[in-house]
Structure formats: C-alpha cells, structure tokens
C-alpha atoms as a printed R data frame, in Angstrom:
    type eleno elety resid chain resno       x       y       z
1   ATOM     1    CA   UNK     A     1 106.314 134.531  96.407
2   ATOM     2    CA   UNK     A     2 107.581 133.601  92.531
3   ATOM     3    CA   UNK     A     3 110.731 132.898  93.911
4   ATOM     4    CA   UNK     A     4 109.086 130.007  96.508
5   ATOM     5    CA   UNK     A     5 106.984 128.930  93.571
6   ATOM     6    CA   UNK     A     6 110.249 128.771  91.585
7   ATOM     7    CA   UNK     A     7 111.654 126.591  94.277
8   ATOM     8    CA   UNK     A     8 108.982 124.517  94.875
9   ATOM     9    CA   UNK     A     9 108.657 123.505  91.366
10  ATOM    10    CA   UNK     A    10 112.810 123.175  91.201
11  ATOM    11    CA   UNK     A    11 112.601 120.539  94.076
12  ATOM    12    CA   UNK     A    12 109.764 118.810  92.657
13  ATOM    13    CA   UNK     A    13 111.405 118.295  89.404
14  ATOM    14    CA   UNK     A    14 114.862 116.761  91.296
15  ATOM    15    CA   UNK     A    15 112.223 114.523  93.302
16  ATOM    16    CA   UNK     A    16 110.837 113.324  89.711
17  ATOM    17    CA   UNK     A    17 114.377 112.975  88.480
18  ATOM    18    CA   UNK     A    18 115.132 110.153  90.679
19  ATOM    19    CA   UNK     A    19 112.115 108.687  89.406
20  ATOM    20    CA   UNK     A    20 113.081 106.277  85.932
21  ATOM    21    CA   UNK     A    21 110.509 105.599  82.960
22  ATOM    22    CA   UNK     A    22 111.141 102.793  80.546
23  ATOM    23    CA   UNK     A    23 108.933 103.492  77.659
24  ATOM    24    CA   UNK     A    24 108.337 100.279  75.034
25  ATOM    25    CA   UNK     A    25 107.132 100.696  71.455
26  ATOM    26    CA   UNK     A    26 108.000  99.880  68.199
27  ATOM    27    CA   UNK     A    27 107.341 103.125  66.838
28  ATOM    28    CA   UNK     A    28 110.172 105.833  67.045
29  ATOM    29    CA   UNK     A    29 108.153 108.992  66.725
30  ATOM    30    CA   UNK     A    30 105.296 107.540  69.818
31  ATOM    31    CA   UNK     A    31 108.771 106.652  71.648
32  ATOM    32    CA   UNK     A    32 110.029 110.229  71.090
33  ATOM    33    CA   UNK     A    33 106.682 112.237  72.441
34  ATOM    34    CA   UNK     A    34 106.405 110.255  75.124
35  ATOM    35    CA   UNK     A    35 109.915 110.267  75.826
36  ATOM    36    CA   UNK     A    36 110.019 114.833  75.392
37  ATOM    37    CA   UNK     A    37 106.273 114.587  77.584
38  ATOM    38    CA   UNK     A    38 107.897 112.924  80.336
39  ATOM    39    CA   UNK     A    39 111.066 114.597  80.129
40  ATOM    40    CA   UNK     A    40 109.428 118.171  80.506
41  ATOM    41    CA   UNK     A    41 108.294 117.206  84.058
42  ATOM    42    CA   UNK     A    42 111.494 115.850  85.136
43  ATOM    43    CA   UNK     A    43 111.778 112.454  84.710
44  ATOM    44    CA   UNK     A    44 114.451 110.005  83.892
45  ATOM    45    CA   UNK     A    45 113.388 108.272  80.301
46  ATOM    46    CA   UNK     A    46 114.884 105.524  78.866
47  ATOM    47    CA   UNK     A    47 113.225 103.411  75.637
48  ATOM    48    CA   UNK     A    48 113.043 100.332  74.381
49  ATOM    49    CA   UNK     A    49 111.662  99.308  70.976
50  ATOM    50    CA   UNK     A    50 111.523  95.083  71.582
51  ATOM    51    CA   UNK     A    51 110.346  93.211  74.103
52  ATOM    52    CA   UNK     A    52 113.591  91.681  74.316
53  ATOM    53    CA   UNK     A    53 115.625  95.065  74.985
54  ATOM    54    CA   UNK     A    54 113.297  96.093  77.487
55  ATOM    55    CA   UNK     A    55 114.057  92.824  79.788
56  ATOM    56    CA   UNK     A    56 117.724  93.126  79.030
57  ATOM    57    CA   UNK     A    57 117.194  97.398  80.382
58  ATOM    58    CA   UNK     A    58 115.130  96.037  83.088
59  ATOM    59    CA   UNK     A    59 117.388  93.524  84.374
60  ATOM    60    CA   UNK     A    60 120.427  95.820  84.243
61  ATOM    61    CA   UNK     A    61 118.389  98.956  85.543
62  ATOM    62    CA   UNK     A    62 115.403  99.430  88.365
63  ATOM    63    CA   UNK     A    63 112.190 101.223  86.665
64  ATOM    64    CA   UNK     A    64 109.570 102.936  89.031
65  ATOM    65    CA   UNK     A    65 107.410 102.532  86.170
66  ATOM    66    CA   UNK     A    66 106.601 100.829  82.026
67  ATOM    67    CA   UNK     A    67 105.023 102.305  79.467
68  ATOM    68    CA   UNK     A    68 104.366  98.652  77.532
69  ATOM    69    CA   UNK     A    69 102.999  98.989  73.675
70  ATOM    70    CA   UNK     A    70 100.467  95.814  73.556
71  ATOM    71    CA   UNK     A    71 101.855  95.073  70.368
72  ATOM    72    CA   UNK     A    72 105.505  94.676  69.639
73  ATOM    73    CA   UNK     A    73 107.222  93.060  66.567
74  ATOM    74    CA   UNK     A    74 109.335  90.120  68.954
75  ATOM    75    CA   UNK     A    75 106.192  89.478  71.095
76  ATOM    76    CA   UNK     A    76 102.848  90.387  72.635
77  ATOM    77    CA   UNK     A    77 103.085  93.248  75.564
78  ATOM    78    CA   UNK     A    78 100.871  91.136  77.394
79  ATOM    79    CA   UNK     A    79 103.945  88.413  77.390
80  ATOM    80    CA   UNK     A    80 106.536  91.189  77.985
81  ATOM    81    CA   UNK     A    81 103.871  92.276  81.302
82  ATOM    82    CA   UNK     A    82 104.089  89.068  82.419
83  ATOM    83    CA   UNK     A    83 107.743  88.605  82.135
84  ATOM    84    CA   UNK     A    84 108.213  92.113  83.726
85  ATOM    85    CA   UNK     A    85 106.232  91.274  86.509
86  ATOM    86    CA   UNK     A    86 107.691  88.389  87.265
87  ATOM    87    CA   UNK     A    87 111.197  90.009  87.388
88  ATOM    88    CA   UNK     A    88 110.054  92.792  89.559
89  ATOM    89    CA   UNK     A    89 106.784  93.190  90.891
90  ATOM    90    CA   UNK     A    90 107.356  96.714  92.620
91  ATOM    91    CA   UNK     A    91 107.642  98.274  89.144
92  ATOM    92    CA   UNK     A    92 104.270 100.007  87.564
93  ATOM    93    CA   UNK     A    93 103.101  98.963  84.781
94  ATOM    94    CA   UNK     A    94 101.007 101.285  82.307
95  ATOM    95    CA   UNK     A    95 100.029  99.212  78.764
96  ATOM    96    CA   UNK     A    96  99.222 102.033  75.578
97  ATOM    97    CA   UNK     A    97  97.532 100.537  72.858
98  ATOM    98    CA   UNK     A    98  96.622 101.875  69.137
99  ATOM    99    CA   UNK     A    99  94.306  98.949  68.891
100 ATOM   100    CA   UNK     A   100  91.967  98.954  71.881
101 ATOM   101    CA   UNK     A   101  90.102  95.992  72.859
102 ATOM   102    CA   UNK     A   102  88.324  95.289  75.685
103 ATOM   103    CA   UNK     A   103  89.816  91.242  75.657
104 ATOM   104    CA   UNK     A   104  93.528  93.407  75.730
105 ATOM   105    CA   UNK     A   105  92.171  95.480  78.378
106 ATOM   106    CA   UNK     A   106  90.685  92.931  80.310
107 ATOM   107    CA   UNK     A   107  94.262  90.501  79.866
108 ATOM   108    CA   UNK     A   108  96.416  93.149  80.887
109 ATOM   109    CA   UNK     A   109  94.548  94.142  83.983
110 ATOM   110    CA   UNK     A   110  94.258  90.211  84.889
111 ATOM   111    CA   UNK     A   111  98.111  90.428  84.075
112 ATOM   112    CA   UNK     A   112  99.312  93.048  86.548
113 ATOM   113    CA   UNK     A   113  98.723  96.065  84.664
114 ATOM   114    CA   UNK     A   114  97.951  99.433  87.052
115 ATOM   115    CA   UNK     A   115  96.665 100.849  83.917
116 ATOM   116    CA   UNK     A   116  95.386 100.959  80.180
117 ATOM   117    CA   UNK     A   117  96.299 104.085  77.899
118 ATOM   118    CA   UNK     A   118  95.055 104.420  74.189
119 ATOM   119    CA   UNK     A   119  96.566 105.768  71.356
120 ATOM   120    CA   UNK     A   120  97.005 108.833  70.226
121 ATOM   121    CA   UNK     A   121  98.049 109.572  74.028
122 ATOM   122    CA   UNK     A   122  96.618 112.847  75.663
123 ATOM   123    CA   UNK     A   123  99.884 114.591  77.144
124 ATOM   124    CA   UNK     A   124  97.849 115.694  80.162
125 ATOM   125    CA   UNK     A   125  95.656 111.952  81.532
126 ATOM   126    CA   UNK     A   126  99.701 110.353  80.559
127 ATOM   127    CA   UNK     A   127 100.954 112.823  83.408
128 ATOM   128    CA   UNK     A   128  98.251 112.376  85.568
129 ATOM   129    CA   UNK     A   129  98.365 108.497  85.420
130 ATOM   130    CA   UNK     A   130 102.034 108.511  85.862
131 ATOM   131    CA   UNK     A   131 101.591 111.255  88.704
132 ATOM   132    CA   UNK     A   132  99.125 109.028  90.212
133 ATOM   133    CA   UNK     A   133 100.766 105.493  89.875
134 ATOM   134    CA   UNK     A   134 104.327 106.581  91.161
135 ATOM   135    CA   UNK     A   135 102.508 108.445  94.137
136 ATOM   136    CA   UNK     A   136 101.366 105.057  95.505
137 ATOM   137    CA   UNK     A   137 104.133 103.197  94.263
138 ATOM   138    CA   UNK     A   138 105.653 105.927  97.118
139 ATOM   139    CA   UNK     A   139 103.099 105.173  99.729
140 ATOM   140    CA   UNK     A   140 103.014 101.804  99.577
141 ATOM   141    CA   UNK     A   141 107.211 101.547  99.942
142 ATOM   142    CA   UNK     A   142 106.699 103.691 102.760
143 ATOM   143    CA   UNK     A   143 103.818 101.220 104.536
144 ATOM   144    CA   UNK     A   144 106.330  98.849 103.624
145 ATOM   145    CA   UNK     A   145 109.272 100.492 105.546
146 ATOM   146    CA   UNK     A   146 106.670 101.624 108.386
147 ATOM   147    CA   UNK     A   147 105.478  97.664 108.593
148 ATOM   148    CA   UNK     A   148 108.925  96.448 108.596
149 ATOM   149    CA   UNK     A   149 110.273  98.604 111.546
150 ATOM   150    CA   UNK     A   150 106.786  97.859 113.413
151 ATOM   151    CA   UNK     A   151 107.561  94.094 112.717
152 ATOM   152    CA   UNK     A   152 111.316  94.692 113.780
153 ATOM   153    CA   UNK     A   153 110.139  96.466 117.267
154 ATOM   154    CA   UNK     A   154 107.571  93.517 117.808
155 ATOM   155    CA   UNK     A   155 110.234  91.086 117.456
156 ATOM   156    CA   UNK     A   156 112.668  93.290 120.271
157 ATOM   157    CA   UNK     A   157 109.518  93.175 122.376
158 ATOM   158    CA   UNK     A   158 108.948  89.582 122.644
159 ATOM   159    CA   UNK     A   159 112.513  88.987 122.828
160 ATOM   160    CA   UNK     A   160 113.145  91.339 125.748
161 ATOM   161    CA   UNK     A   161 109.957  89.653 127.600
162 ATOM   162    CA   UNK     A   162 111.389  86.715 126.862
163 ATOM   163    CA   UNK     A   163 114.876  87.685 128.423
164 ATOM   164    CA   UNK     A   164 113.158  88.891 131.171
165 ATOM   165    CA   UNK     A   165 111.198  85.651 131.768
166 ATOM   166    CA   UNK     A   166 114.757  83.802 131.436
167 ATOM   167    CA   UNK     A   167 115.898  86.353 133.837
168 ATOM   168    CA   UNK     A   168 113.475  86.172 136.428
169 ATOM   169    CA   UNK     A   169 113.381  82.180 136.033
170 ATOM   170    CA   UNK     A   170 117.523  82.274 136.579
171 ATOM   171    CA   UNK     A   171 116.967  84.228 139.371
172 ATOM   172    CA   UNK     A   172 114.338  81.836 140.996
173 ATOM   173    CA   UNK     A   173 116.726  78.991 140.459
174 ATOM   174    CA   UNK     A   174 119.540  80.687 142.167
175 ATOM   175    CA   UNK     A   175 117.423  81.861 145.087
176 ATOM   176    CA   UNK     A   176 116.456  77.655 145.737
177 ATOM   177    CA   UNK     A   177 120.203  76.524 145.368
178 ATOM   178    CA   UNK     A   178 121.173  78.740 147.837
179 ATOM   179    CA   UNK     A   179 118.677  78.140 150.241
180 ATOM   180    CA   UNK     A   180 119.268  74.204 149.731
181 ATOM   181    CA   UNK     A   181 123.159  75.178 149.962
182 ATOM   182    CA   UNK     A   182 122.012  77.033 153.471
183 ATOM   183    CA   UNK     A   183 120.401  74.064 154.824
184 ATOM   184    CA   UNK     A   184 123.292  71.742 153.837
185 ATOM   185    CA   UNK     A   185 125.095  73.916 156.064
186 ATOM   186    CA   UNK     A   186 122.842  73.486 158.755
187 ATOM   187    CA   UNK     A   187 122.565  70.180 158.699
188 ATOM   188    CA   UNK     A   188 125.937  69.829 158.489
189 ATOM   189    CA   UNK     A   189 126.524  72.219 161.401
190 ATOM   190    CA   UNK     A   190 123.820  70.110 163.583
C-alpha cells in the first residue's frame, strides 16, 4: 500500500514536471518562495524580474502557466497580460498583487486573467489555483484534440458520400452510353 502511494505520488510529480511556470516579479525573495513552493510539487520554474525578460522567455519557451506581478519597474502587468495574451492565448495567466485594488482586479480579469492572487501569497490557495488552472488548461486541449478528430471524421464522411454520389452518378452515365452504343448497333444492324 505505501509503496503504491509512493508511486502514485512519483508519477504525479513527472506529470507536473512537464508542466512549465514562468513566475514575474521584481522582487527576488517573492520570486524565490514562489519559485521553492512550486518546485516542491514538481514543477518546472523559470523567473523573470521585467516585463521585458518575460516576453523574450516566453517567445523562446512555451509556459502552461504566468505568475504576472501587477506592478513591475519596465511596465504595468496589466500591459505585460495583454502582450502575453496576445502572443499565446493557451497559456494561464495568474496576476499576484501587493497592492490590491478592485480597478486592478477588475482590468486584469477584463484582460484575460484566469485569476487574481494577493500578496503575502498563502502556499496552499497558490497550489490549489495552479492545480486548478492547469487541470482545465488539460481538459480543454483535450476537447480540442477530441473536436478536431470529430471535425476530421466529419470531413471523411461527407467526402466518402460524396465519392459515392460521383460513383453512383459515373455509373449511371456509363449504363446510358452503352445502351445508346447498343441501339447504334441495332440500328445499324437493321
């Protein structure tokens, strides 16, 4: 039994591991714990502490999901959100905050945000946010794989009817030539 637990929790943490967290903030030490928290349970972390090094990580590498500090020292997190979600729009996107608002909470939601996280950041709702988000992040990649190949067997469908109706009207076609060809013959034979 502790050795299926062990397991379990062993494959659970190499099914996190293919999962990668960009966390964004300005402050080293908020970078770090977050960075340790989400390391714990598996993940792959990288950081950024600009907006502008978090585009240049996110263009070079895919993210599941963004931890985005609203305030950065090159430029709002709500203009980093946008910019993120304009580059990919699959990627979650969590904004923490040390100065809550309900205008910043309000913008970032409008913005794209899945979520809002304050400052100091309880290790626990963090992991069950995350959890949460990257859980349908995975469900709705697989409805998008399951509507794809639905959509791809639709399209075989209509074109095989359609061959068949091309088929069927060939067919037809044939069938009158040769009976005109037949009473050519006859005629001819008359």
């Amino acid at each position: 039994m502790v050795a299926t637990h062990y397991l379990g929790g062993m494959v659970e943490k190499m099914r996190k591991k293919e999962k990668t967290i960009l966390v964004v903030d300005d402050d080293k030490n908020i970078i770090k714990s977050i960075k340790d928290i989400l390391e714990l349970e598996g993940y792959n972390v990288g950081a950024a502490e600009t907006g502008k090094e978090a585009i240049k990580k996110t263009v070079k590498t895919y993210y599941n999901l963004v931890l985005l500090d609203i305030r950065l020292p090159d430029m709002e997190g709500t203009e980093l959100l946008t910019k993120m979600h304009q580059h990919n729009s699959k990627t979650v996107n969590i904004m923490i905050t040390g100065y809550p608002s309900l205008n910043n909470a309000i913008e970032s939601l409008n913005l794209g945000a899945d979520a809002y996280l304050m400052k100091p950041i309880d290790p626990k709702k963090l992991l069950k946010i995350v959890e949460e988000k990257l859980k349908k992040q995975e469900e709705n990649d697989r409805m998008t794989g399951v509507n794809v190949k639905e959509w791809i067997e639709s399209r075989l469908e209509k074109r095989e009817e359609h061959i068949r109706s091309l088929a069927t009207e060939l067919q037809n076609i044939y069938e009158k030539t040769q009976e005109k060809q037949k009473r050519r013959q006859m005629q001819k034979n008359s």
